[in-house]
C-alpha positions in Angstrom: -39.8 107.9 191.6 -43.0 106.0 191.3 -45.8 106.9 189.2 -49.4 107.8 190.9 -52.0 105.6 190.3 -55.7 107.2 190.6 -58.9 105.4 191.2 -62.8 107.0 190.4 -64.7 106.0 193.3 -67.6 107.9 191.3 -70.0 105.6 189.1 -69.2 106.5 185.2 -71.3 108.3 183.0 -74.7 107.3 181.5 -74.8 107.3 177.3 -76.8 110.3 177.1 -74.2 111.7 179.6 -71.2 111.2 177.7 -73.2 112.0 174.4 -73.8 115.5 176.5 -70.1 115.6 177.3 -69.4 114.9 173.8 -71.5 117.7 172.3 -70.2 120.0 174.2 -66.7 119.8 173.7 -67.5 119.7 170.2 -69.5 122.9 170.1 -66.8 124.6 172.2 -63.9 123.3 169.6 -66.1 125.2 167.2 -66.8 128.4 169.0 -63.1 128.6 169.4 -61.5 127.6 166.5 -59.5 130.3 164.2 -61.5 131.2 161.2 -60.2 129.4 158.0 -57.7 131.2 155.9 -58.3 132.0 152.3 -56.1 129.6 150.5 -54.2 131.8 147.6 -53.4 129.0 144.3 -49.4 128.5 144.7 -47.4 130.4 142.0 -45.8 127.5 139.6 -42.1 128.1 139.4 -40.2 128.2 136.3 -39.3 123.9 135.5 -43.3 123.7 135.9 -44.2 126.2 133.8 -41.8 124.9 131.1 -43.3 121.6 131.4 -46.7 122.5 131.0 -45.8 124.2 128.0 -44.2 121.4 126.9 -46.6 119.0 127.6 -44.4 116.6 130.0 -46.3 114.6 132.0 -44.9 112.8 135.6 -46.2 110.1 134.6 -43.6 108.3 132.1 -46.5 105.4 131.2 -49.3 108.0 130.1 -47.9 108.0 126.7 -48.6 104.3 126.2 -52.3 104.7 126.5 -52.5 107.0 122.9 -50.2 104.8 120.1 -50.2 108.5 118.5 -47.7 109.7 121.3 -46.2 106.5 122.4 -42.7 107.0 121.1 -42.5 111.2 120.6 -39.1 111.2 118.5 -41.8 110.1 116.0 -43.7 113.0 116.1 -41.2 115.6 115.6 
């Protein structure tokens, strides 16, 4: 089976026709659109909560940045 090919005969659209064109698919996108949801703050689970009490950081450099904390069997 052979795929259709179309041709406009019809001249193409001005600037300040397509700007029009534009605009108002953009101002129906908006009249449309769902109304945002309230986002509620995600409830850390238990291994997050223990690390921020803790004080464990992803990042397994950060300590190198404070000589203080860079080797923590030091500090205990």
């Amino acid at each position: 089976m052979r795929a259709r090919s179309f041709v406009s005969s019809a001249p193409s659209a001005t600037p300040e026709e397509a700007a029009a064109i534009v605009a108002a698919i953009e101002r129906f996108m908006r009249a449309t659109a769902p109304p945002p949801q309230q986002r509620t703050p995600a409830q850390p689970d238990g291994w997050h909560l223990a690390a921020l009490r803790e004080g464990v950081s992803r990042d397994p450099w950060a300590a190198l940045d404070d000589p203080a904390l860079a080797d923590p069997w030091i500090n205990t």
